[in-house]
N, C-alpha and C positions, 0 to 999 in steps of 0.2 A: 890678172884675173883670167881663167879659163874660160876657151871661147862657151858660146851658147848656141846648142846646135837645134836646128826647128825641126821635130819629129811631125808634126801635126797641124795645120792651119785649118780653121773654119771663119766663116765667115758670115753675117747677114746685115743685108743693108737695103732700104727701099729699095725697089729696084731691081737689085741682087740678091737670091738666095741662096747662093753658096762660091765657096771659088773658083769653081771653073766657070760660074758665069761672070764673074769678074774678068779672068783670064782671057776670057774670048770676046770681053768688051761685049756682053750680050746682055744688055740692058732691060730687062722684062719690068715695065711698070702697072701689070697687071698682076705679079707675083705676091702671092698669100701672107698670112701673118705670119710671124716665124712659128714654128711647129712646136717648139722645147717640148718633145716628146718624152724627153726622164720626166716631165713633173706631170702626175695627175692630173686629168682634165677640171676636177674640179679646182683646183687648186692654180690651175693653170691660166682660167677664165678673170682669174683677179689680176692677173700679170700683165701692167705696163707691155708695150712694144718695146720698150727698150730692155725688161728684164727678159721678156721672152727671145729677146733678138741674140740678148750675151749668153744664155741657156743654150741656143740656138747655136750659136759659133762653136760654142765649148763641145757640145754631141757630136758635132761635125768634126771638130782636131783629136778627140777622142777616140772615134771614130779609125781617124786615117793613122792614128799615132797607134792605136792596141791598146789603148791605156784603158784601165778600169776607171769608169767615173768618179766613182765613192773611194780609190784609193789616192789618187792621185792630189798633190798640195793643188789649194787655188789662190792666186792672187788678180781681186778684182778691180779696175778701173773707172771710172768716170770722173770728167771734170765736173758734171752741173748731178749726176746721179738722177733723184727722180721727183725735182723740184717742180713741175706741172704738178704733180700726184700732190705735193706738199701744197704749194701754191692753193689749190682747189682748195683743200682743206682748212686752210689760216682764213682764204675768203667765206668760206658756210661758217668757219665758228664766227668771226667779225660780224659778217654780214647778215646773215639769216640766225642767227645765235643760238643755232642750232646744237644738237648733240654731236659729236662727234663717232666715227664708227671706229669700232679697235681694227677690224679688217685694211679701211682704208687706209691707219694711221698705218699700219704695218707693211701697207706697199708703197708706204712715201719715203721711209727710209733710204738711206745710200747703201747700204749693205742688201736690199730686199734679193735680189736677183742672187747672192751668193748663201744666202738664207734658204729660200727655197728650194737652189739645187742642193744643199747639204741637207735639209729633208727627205726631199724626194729618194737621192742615192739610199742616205743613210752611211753617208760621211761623215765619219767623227775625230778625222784629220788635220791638218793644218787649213784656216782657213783668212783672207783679211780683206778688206775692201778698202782702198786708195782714192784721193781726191788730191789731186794737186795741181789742179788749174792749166794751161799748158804744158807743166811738165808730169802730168800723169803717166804715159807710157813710159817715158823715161824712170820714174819712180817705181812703177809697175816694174818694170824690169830689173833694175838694182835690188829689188826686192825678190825676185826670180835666180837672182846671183847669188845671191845671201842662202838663201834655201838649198839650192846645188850646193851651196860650199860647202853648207851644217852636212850633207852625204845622202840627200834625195834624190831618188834615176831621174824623177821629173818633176816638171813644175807648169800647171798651166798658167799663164797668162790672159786675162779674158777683158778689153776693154773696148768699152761704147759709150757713145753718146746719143741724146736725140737732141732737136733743136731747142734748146732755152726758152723760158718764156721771155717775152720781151720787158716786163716789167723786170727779172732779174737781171738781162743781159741787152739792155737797149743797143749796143751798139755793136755787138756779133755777129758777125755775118752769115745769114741763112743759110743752113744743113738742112739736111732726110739723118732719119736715123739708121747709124752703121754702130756695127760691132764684131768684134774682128778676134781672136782666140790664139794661141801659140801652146803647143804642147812644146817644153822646154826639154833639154837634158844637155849635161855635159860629155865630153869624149868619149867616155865608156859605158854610154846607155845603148848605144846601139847604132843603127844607119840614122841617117837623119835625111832631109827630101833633096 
């Protein structure tokens, strides 16, 4: 397999909003929501911290990579995706038996965050979103390999989590929500960092 070389990292995580505050170990826990400035503000204000946080990474690798948003393959990550969002929702129809909203249902999904940003761009590229429990970036990635091989300059990588709720994951150990981005490409795309 042909190495994979990192054109572009971003980053967002509590804490951290972007890489070089990673790099410098400069921990700001007074740092904003993530911005995901490709999406609409309206559009934007429905957005989980954890869609907006991988929105957020990807601008950022994009960004430092050169890469066009809307051209470029995306393959998205999460273990748990956006199971609070869902969670809420299974409890208001159970509980309160209530109506359900189409809005909210559509930012409970696990693809929400790779949905919006193929809106917002107006991406009509390659696009998938992965769950595969610990071994998501792992997955994520073979699936980054795959794509290079098929004769794409790049591929982003884009995976986060936020903390599980405790009812699906009693026994996980307490995270902030990170999400963290790769602009891919094989030997002949160019410099890489």
């Amino acid at each position: 397999m042909a190495p994979l070389i990192v054109h572009g990292l971003g980053l967002w995580g509590t804490g951290l909003p972007n890489p070089e505050a990673w790099r410098r170990r400069a921990f700001e826990p007074t740092s904003s929501r993530p911005a995901a400035e490709l999406v609409p503000s309206r559009q934007r204000r429905r957005l989980s911290e954890l869609s907006r946080g991988l929105i957020t990474a990807f601008e950022q690798a994009a960004l430092q990579a050169g890469t066009e948003p809307a051209g470029v393959p995306t393959v998205f990550g999460s273990a748990y995706g956006e199971s609070a969002t869902l969670l809420t929702l299974l409890q208001q129809r159970h509980c309160d038996d209530g109506d359900l909203s189409p809005l909210s249902f559509a930012a409970s999904v696990h693809n929400t965050a790779s949905g919006a940003l193929s809106i917002a761009t107006g991406a009509t590229g390659f696009t998938t979103s992965i769950a595969a429990g610990r071994q998501t970036l792992a997955m994520c990635l073979l699936e980054a390999a795959g794509l290079l091989a098929e004769g794409h300059a790049q591929v982003a990588v884009v995976v986060g989590d936020c903390r599980p709720p405790a009812a699906l994951v009693p026994d996980e150990s307490a995270f902030d929500t990170l999400a963290v981005a790769l602009i891919l490409g094989g030997q002949d795309a160019g410099p890489g960092l």
